[in-house]
N, C-alpha and C positions, 0 to 999 in steps of 0.2 A: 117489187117482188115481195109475195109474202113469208115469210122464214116460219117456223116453229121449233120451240128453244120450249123440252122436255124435261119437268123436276118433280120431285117428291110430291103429290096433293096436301095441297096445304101451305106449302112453302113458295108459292108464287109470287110474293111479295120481293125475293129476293133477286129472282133473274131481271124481274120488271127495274129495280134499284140498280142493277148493274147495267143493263140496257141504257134504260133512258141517261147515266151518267157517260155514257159512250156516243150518247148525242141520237139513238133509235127509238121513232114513233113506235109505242105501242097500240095495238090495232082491236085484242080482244084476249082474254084471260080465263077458260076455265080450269076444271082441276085437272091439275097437273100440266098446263098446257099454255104457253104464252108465245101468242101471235105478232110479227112486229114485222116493218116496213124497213127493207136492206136492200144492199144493191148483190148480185151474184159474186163479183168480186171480193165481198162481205166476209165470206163465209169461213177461208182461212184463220183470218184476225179470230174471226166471232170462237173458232174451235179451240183453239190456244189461248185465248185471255180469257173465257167466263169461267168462272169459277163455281157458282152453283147451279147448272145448267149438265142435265144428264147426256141429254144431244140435242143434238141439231137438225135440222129438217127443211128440206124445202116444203112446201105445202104446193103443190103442183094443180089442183083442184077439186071441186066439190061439186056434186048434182047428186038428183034425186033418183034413187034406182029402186024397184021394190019385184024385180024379176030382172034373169040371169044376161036378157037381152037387153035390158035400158043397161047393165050394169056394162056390157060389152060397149056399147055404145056411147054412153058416159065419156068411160075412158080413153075410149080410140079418138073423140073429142078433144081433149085436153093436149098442152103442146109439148107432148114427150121430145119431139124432133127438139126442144130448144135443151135439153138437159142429159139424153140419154144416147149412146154411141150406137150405131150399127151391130155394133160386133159384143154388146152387153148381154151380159148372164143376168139376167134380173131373178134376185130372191127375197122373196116374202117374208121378212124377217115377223111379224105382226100381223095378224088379222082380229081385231078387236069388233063385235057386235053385240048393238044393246037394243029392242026396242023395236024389231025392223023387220019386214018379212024374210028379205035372205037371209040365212040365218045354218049354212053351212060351210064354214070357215074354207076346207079345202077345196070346195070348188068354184067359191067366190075367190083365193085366190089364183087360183088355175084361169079363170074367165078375163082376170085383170091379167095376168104375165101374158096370154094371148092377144088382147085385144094391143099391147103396149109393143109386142113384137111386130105385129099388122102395123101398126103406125111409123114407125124407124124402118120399117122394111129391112129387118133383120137379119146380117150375114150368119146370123147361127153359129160363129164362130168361140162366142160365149169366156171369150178373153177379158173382158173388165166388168167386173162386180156392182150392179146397183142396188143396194138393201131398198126394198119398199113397205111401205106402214101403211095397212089400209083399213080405216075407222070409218063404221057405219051406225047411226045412230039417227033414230027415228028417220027410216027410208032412205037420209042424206047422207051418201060417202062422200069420203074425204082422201086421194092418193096424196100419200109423201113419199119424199127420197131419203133418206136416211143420208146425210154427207158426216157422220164421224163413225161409223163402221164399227166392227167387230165390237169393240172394246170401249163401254161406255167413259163419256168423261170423264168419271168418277175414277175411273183406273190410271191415278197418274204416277205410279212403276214404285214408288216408295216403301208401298205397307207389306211386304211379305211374312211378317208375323205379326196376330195382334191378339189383343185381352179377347177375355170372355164374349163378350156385346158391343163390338167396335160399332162406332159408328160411320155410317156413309162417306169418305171425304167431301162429297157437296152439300151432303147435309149438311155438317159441320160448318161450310162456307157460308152457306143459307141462312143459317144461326148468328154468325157473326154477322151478316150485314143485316138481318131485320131487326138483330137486337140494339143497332145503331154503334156498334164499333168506330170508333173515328182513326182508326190505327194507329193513334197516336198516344193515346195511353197503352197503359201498361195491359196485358190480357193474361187472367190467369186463370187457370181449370185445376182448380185443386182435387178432380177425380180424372187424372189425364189418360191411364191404362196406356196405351200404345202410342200414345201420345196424339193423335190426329187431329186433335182442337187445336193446340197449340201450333201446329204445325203446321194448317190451314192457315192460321193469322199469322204466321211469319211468312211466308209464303206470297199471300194477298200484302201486307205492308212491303214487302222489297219489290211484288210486282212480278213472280218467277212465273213463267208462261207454261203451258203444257205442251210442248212442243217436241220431247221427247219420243216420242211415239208414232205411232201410225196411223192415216185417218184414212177411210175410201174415199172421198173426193182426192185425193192423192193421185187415185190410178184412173181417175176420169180425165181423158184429152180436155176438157177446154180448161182445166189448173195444171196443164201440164211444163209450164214456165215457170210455176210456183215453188219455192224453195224456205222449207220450216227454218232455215237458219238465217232470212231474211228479218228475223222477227227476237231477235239476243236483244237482251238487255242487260244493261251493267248493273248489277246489286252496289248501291253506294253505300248503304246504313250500316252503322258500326255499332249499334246498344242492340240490348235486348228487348227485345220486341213483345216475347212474352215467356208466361211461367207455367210448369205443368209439376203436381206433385202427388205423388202416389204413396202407399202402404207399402206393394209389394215392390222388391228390390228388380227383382226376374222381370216385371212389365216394365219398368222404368229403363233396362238392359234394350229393351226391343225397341222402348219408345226413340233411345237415343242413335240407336240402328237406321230405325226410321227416316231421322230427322237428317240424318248423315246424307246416307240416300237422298233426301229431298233437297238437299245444299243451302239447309238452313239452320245447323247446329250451333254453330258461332252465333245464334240470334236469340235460342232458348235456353232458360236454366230449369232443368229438373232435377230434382231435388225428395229424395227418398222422407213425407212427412205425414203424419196420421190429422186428415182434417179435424179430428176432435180437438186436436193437440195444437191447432195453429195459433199461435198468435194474433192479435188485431194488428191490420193497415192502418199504419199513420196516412198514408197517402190514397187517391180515391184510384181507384182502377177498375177497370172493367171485368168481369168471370160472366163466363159461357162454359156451363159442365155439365154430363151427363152421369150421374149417379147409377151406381147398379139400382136397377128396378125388379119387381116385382116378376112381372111376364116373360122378363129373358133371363134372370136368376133365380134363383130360388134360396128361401131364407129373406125374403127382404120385408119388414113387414111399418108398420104404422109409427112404433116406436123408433124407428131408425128415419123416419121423413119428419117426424116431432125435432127429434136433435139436429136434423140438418136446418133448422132454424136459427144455428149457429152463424150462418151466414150471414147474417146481419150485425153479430158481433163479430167475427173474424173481419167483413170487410164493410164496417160502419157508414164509407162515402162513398160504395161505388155503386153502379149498377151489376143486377146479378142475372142471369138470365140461364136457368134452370127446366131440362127437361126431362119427364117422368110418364109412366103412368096412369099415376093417380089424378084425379078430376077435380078432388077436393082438396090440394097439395094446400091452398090459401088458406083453409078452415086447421088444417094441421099443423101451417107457422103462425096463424092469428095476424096475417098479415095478406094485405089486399094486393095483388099483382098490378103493377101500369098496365101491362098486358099479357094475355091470355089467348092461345089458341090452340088447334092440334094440326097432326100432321101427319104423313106414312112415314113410319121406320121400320123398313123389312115386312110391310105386309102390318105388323102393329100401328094401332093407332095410337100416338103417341103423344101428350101434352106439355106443354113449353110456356112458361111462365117467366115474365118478366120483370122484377121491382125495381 
């Protein structure tokens, strides 16, 4: 069966890293979008353990429609009866087109929630919730099921306050893995704000599940045996895992908040310190940090991406993996990135540098 595992464009490198280490053929990868071979049974595990993976999706099929009747027809094709109950309230969470003659969102989804009720022979009773995603792109739709619901993955109950420009929590997780973290060194954000980097990598190293919460496949009859506390896992590790240090006293208040809530504070030291002012690592460690920037602060200008060049003297052996902005970050430290790419943050296009 085919799955779709939903992240930031750009950052696709990272669900695919988490997947294939979980033992799943990947099938096909565009932006934002990474297709992979799982069994139905899958889909719990896969909700609770990925960590940079917005949702989850079945990918239930694809044909060619380019008028209201192949779209009807398409759809009443495909084997809703293997996924969708009788007595479902199906809602269009999605209708994305690029490129296509249909090209009126509400009554392209209107033609699919009919055609998908015709197929299950519908009791109309509208008791269990199926979010549906339907993407049409050059004449070819695509229906999926949405199985993690309301509240993206990204929502896992922790951040109730944060800095100016927080970033995504799977973003953050995203970062960590493409930047090649091995969890095993030490991980430090010396621009932490609410802390969410750090707190990502302590998180991912103990292995803490997202299982707190609620998914829709939850209230679908065929996971109706399934139970989120089938899935505990014991926190062994007793160091710290990683380090987060700020300027301001108030974000480092919230970050430590945060991290409570997340059941990972005994793992992180934050520590009120002005990155100008830090001291060089004897020892090599890994930093993943997001600097205020330009487009979501204000004040932030050329001179201040010059001196974050300090990075190189604060943490002389490690890797640093820095995201901004700016295009020409390498021409401003005089220093060649391993790697280079962009990515969406919030609708920004955002670049991520690696030395």
């Amino acid at each position: 069966m085919e799955l779709l595992a939903l992240c930031s464009a750009g950052l696709e490198q990272a669900p695919c890293l988490e997947l294939k280490r979980m033992g799943y053929k990947i099938l096909k990868v565009t932006a934002g979008h990474v297709y992979f071979d799982a069994k139905l049974e899958d889909i719990p595990r896969l909700n609770i353990s990925l960590y940079s993976v917005d949702r989850l999706l079945i990918s239930v099929g694809r044909f060619e429609a380019t008028t209201f009747d192949q779209l009807f027809d398409g759809t009443y094709s495909l084997p809703w009866e293997n996924f969708v109950h009788k007595d479902a309230e199906l809602v269009v969470e999605k209708v994305k087109i690029r490129s296509s003659k249909l090209s009126a969102t509400g009554a392209v989804a209107s033609v699919v929630k009919k055609a998908i009720y015709q197929k299950i022979n519908s009791s109309y009773q509208a008791a269990i919730k199926y979010p549906l995603y339907v993407y049409i792109k050059n004449n070819v739709v695509e229906l999926a099921l949405d199985t993690t619901g309301e509240n993206s993955l990204s929502r896992r109950g922790y951040r109730i306050k944060t800095s100016v420009a927080p970033l995504r929590e799977t973003i953050a997780a995203a970062l960590l893995l493409i930047s090649g973290w091995d969890m095993k060194k030490l991980l430090v954000d010396p621009f932490c704000g609410s802390g969410t980097i750090p707190i990502e990598a302590a998180r991912m190293a103990l292995g803490i599940l997202n299982n707190k919460r609620e998914f829709a496949f939850q209230k679908w009859p065929m996971f109706s045996n399934f139970k989120l506390d089938e899935f505990e896992r014991k926190i062994v590790k007793a160091k710290t895992v990683s380090m987060g240090f700020d300027i301001d006293e108030t974000i480092l208040k919230v970050a430590k908040e945060n991290a409570a809530r997340a059941g990972v504070l005994d793992f992180i030291r934050f520590e009120k310190k002005d990155f100008f002012k830090l001291d060089p690592f004897d020892q090599s460690v890994h930093v993943v940090t997001n600097p205020p920037y330009g487009l979501r602060i204000e004040g932030i200008d050329n001179k201040f991406y010059r001196n974050l060049a300090r990075f190189f003297v604060v943490f002389p052996h490690s890797t640093i993996c820095v995201i901004t902005s700016k295009e020409n970050l390498e021409k401003l430290f005089g220093k060649k990135p391993r790697k280079k790419f962009r990515f969406q943050n919030s609708g920004i296009w955002t670049w991520c540098y690696i030395f």
